[in-house]
N, C-alpha and C positions, 0 to 999 in steps of 0.2 A: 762712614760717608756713603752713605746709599742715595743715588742720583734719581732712583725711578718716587722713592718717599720723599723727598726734597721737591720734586717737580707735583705730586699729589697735595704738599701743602702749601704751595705756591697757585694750584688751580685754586684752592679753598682761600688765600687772599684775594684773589683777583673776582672770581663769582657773585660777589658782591657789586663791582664796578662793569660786570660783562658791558652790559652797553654800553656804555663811554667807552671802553677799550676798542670794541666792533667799529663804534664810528670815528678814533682813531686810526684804526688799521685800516679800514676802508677810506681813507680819506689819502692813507699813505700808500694804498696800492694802485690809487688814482694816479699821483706824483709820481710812482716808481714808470707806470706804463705809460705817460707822457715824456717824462724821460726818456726811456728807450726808444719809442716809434718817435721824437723829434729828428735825431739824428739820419734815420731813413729818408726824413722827406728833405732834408740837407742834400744825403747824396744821389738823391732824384734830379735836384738843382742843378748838381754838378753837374749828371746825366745830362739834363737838357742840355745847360752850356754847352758841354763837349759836344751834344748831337750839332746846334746851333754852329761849332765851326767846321765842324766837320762833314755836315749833311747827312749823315747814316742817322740812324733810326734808334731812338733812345733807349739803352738799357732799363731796366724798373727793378728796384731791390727785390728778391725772391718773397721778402715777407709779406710784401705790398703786392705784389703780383699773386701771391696768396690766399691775400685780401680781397682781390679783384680791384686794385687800384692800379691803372699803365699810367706809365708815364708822360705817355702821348695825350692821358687824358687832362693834363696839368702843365699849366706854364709855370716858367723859371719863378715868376715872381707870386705864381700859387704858390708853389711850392714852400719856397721862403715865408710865403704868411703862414702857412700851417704850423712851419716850425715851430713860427712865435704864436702863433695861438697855443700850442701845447705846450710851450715853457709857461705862458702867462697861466693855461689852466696848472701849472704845478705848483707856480706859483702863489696861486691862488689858496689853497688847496693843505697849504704848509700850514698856515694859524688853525685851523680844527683839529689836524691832525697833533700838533705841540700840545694842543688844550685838551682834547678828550685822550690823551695820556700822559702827560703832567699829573692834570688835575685828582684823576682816580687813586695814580702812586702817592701824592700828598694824602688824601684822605683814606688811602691804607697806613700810613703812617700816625695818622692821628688815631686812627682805629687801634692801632699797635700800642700808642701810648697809652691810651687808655685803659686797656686793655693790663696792661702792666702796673698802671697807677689802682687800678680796681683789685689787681691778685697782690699787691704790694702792701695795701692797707688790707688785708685780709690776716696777712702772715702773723705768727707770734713773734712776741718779747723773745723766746728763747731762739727762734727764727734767725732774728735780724742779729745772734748772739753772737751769729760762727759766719754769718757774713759782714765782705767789707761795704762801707759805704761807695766807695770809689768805684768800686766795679759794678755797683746797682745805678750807679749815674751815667758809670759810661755804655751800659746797656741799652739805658733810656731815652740816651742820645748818638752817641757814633753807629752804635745797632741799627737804632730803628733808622736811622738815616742811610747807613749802608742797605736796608733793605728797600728802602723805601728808592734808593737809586735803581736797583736790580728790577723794579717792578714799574720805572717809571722811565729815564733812557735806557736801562736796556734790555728791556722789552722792547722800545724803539728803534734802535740800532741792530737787534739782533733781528727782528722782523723786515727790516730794513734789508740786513744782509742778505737776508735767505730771499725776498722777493725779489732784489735787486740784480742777487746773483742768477737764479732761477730763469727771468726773464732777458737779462743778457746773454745769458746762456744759449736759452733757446734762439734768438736773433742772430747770433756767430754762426751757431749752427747751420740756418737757415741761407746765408749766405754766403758760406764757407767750411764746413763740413772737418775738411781738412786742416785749413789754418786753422778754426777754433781748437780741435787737438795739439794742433803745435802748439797754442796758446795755455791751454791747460798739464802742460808737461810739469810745471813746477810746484798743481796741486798736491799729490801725492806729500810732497816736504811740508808744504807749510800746515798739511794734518797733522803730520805726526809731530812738529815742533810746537802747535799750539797746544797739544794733546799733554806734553810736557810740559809744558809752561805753566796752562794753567791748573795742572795738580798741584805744581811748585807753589804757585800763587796762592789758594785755596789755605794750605796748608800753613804758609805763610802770615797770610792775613788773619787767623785763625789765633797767631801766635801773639799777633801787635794788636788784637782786641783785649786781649786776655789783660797782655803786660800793661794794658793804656788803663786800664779799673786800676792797677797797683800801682802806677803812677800818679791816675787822678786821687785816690787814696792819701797816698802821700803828702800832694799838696794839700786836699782837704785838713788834712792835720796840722801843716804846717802851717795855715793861714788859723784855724779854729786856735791854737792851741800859743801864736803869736806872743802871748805875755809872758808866758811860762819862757819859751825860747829865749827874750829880749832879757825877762826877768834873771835868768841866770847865766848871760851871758854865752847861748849857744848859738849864736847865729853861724857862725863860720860852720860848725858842726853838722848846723839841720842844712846850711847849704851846699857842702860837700855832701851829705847823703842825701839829695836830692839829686844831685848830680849825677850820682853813679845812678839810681832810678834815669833819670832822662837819658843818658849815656846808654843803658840798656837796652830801652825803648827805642833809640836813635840806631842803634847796629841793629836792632829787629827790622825797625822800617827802613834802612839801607840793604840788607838783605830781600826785602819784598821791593824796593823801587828797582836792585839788580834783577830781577828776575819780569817786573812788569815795563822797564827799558830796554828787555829783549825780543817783547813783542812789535812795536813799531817797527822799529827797522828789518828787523825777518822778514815782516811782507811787504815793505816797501821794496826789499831786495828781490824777493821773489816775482814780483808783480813786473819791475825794471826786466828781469829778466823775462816775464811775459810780452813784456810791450817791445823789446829787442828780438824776438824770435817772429814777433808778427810782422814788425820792421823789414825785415832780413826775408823772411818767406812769401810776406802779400810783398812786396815790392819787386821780389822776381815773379811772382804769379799777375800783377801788373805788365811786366816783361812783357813773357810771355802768353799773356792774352785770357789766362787762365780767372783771372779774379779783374773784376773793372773795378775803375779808377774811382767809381764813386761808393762801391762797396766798400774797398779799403778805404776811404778817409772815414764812411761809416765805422771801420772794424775799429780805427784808431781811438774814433769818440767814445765806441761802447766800451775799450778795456780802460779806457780813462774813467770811465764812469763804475769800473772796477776797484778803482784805485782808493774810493770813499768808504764802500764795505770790506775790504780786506783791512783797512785802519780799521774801522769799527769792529767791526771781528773782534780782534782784539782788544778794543773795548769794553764790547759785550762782554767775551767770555773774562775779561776783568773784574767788571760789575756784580755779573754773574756768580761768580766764584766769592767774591766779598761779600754779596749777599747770601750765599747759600753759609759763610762761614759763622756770621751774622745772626743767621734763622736759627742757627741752634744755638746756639746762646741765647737768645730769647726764646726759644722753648723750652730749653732745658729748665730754666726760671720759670715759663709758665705753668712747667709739668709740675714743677714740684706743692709737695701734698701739702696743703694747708690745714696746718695742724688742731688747731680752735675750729669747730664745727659749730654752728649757729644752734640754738636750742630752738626748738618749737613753741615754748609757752611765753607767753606774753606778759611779762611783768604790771599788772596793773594795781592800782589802789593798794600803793606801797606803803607799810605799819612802819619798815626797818629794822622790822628781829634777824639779827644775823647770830648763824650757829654754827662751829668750826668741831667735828667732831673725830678726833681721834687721825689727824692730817700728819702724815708723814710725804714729804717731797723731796724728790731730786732730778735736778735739771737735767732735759730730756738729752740734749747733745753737747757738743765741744761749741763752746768761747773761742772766741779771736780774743789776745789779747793786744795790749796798747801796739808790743815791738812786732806785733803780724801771727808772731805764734799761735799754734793750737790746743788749749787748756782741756782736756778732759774731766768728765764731772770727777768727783775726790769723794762722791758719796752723798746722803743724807744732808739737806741744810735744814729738815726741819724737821723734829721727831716725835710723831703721837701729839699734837696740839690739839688740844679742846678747850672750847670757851664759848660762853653763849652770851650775846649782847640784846635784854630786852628790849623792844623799841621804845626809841625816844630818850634811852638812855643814852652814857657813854664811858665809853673804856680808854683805857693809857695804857699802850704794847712800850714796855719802858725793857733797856737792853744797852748792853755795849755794841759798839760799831762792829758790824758783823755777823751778829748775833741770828738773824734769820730774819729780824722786822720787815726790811723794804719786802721782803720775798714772800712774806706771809702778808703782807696788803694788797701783793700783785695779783695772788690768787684771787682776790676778794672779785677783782672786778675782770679775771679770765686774763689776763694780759699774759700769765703764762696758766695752764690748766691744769687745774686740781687734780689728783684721783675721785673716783665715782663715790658720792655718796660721804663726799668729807666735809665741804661746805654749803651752805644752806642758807638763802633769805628768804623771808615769811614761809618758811619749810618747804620750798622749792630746793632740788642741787642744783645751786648755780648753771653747771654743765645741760642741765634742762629748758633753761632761758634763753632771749632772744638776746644779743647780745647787745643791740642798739636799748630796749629796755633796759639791759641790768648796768647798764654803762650812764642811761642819763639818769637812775636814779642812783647810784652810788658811783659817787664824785670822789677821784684820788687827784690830792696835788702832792706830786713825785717829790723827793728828795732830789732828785737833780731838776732844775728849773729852765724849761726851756721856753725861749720867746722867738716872738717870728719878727722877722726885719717888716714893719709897720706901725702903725701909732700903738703910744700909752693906751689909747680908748678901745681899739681894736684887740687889742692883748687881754683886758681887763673883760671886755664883753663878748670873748674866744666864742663862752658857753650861754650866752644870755640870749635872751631873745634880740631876734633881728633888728628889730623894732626900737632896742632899749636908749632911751634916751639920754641923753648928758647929765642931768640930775640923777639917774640910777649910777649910771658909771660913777660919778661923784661919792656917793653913796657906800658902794663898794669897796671903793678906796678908801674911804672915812672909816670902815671896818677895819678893813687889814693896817691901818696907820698909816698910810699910804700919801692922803689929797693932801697933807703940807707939803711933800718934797715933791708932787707933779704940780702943784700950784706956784710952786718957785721954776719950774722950768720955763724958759721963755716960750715955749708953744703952746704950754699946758699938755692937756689931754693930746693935743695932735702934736706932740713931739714923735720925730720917727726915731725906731730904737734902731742900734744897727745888729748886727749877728749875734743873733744869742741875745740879743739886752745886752751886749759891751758899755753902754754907756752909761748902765746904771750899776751900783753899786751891790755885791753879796747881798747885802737886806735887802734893797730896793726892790729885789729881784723874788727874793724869797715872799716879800710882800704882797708883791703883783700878782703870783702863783695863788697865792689864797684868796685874793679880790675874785680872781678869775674863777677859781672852784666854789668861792658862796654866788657867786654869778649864774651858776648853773641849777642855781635852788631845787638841790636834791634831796631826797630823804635821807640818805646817807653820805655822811662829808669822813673822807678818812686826808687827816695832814700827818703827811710821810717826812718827819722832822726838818716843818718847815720856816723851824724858828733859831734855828743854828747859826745865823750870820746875823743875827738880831741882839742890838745889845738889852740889858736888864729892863732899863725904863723900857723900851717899845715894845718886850717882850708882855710885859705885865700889863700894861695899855690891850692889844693885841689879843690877849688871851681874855681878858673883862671883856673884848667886843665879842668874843668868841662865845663864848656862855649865852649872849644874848642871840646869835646864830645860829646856836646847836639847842635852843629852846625848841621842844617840840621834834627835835631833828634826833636821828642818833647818831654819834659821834665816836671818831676816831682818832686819837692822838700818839704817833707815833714818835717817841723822840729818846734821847739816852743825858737830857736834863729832865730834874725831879720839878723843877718849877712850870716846865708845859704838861706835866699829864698828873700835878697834885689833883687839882680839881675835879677829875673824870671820876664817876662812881665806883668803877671798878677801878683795878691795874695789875695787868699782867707783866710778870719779869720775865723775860725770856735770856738766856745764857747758851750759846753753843746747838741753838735750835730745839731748844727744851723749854720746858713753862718749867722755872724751879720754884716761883711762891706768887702769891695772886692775893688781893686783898684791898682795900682803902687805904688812902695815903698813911694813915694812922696806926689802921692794922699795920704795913707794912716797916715803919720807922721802931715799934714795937719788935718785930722778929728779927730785928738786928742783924739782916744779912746783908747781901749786894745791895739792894735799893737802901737801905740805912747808913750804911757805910759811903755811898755815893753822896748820899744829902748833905750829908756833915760835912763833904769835901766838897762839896761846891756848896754849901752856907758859906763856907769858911774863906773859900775865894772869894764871894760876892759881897764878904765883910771885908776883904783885904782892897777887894777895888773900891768898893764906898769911901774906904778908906785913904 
């Protein structure tokens, strides 16, 4: 917790909005000093009155005598107007000052976001492996909001303070020398207690960012994961372990509200105890002749006007502390190294030869798993893979579940990074490529299907051009098997999907994923078995549209049934991260190993359900 680095990248948020801050601040140290020199020409007022019954000759506040203003030279009822001219100018004076520091703290926080939405979509698959989602949401929001307050009231408040204090300071002074040190006797405490406080605070706040990602987490699961819960009857289960999560969260932030409910009252106390010692001492210096009568009703306005920045204070240094706790949590995430590094070469006038040569991988860091833990890699998931796909052709990565496939497609398109010199399109290393090139022409639709809360048509033309019309979206869908079951929807095309695609069914869903990747009319389409929740007929349908897709294109069929990757020229077996036989479907059913043995057993089912 280094306060002088903290305050260094806080000048570097603000540098950008300097002017609007300046004409903030200047607009608020306009307010603060009509504030202060109001209450003087009040007790000028008094002065006259009093001279007026009494006939003697009118005192003039020292600060205004100063100034070269006597009192002689002002009637009662000047007097009084000035007052209110200088409220009204404070008045005044308040709306630029709220707007030119508001506004700047808003658009550092948009700056922030984006900022993080830009380093976020940078990051790798293996990246996002060993982080949770919950705490990259509540970064993106309670963060940047706690900072975006520190840079926005309290800056305000704390600029506030320090003018406010400053300038009354000097005016006590100026008229009371003595009393204002009586009045400041109970500085000393209320240092050193905010000094504690807000380390407590800081440190605190620090604690209920962290835990509010592990709770927002929680939920996020609990709401994503919803059928699975209901489906087997765990509600009361996922609702007691939510509980103890919010219950945790709930003692963290009662803990931080005990410690930020010790600051208000400290300097209301201290403050009480300032305005009683001026009470008690200008009152006998009234007495005795020592302090006039219109000075002390001055002295009273100005520590009242004390009584605003010692609340803020503690504020500020609230804010302050939350946003400094804040800043490093979103640097810490900014710092961190992004691991995919952009290639220099430009992918252009793409043939589609891809060439996989002699690839061995294993994932760079620890997994989060489902229950929160942390998975350490176990080794190798893929070992010495070589294979070359001419272009225009296409291959079947055919495997049991586990086997290395999704992991060996992911490289294809950098989602997680190869080693140097192991895969290759039109004899580029991938790793040499720009990554926006090698992404739009080699098109992966995932084994897991993800949809975004917006229309069928929207989903379907994710990757298409901006432009694409209703007839193309149609189109799409007519490939993947798709436009009968979105033509029965009562919206059609503009039905809104809700999280994930909940409302459509395992195929429907799987469907959508491949409309959406021939959408992107790339030279290279790899489907990462995306035919598994698809029954026999629309598989077969499906895969005849396919062929006529992957005409011209080169092609990827990643699945652990024999009936999506028969057709592909090639077909790789892979087993336990190893290539153990490679050949034509035919070659393959011939060498009577796993791929042959798999056939027969799902022939033999697919005779039993015909059946």
């Amino acid at each position: 917790m280094n306060l002088l680095d903290d305050i260094t990248k806080i000048r570097a948020l603000v540098r950008p909005e300097a002017r609007k801050y300046v004409l903030g601040l200047t607009s608020l140290f306009i307010i603060n000093l009509s504030d202060v020199i109001a209450p003087l020409f009040l007790a000028m007022a008094i002065e006259l009155t009093e001279s007026s019954l009494t006939g003697s000759v009118p005192n003039t506040p020292t600060p205004l005598a100063l100034a070269g203003l006597e009192s002689a030279s002002f009637t009662m009822v000047g007097a009084i107007a000035v007052y209110l001219v200088l409220q009204f100018i404070a008045a005044i004076f308040r709306y630029p000052m709220l707007m030119y520091i508001a506004a700047p703290s808003h658009q550092i926080g948009q700056t922030l976001r984006r900022r993080l939405a830009g380093h976020l979509l940078q990051q790798s698959q293996s990246w996002y492996d060993g982080r949770k989602s919950g705490d990259l949401m509540s970064i993106g929001t309670a963060d940047v909001m706690a900072v975006r307050m520190m840079l926005g009231p309290g800056i305000m408040v704390g600029a506030d303070t320090i003018m406010l204090v400053s300038m009354v300071l000097t005016v006590l002074f100026a008229l009371s020398w003595k009393l204002a040190l009586i009045a400041l006797i109970p500085v000393p405490f209320i240092y050193f207690i905010t000094n504690k406080l807000s380390h407590a605070e800081f440190k605190g706040f620090e604690a209920v960012q962290e835990d509010l990602g592990w709770m927002t987490e929680r939920a996020r699961e609990s709401y994503a994961g919803v059928r699975i819960i209901q489906g087997y009857a765990r509600e009361e289960y996922d609702r007691q372990r939510f509980a103890e999560f919010s219950q945790r969260h709930f003692d963290k932030n009662l803990r931080l509200a005990r410690v930020r409910a010790a600051f208000d009252p400290t300097l209301d106390l201290m403050l009480g105890v300032s305005t009683a010692l001026v009470l008690i001492f200008g009152g006998i210096g009234v007495v005795d002749g020592s302090v006039t009568l219109g000075s002390f009703v001055a002295f009273l306005f100005l520590i009242r006007y004390l009584s605003g920045p010692m609340i803020g204070l503690g504020w500020s240094i609230s804010l302050f502390q939350r946003g400094r706790a804040s800043m490093h949590r979103i640097d810490e995430l900014l710092e961190t190294t992004v691991a995919i590094q952009d290639g220099h070469v430009e992918l252009t006038d793409v043939a589609g030869d891809i060439e996989v040569r002699n690839l061995t991988f294993t994932y760079a860091g620890p997994r989060i798993a489902d229950d929160g833990t942390v998975e350490e890699p176990q080794g190798p998931v893929l070992h010495d893979v070589s294979f070359h796909i001419p272009a225009g052709r296409s291959l079947g990565i055919f495997g049991p579940v586990g086997s290395g496939k999704s992991s060996l497609v992911g490289l294809l398109t950098r989602l997680y990074d190869p080693p140097e010199g192991t895969v290759f399109v039109d004899g580029h290393d991938v790793r040499e490529l720009t990554l926006n090139s090698l992404r739009q022409n080699i098109v992966l639709a995932p084994q897991e299907t993800f949809l975004f809360s917006t229309t069928v048509a929207r989903n379907i033309g994710l990757a298409a051009a901006a432009d694409a019309e209703d007839a193309h979206i149609a189109e799409l869908a007519r490939l993947a098997q798709l436009h009968e079951d979105v033509d029965g929807f009562e919206h059609g095309y503009q039905t809104l999907l809700g999280e994930r695609g909940v409302n459509l069914s395992g195929g429907q869903r799987q469907r959508l994923a491949i409309a959406r990747a021939i959408g992107a009319n790339p030279r290279v389409i790899v489907l990462d078995d995306c035919l598994s929740a698809v029954d026999a007929g629309t598989e077969e349908k499906i895969l005849r549209n396919l062929r006529e897709v992957l005409a011209n294109r080169t092609g990827i069929v990643v699945s652990h049934r024999v009936r999506a990757v028969e057709a592909c020229d090639e077909i790789v077996v892979i087993e336990d991260g190893r290539i153990t036989a490679r050949g034509t479907h035919e070659e393959l059913l011939a060498q009577d190993g796993y791929y042959a043995q798999v056939a027969k057993e799902q022939t033999r089912q697919d005779a039993a359900r015909a059946s």
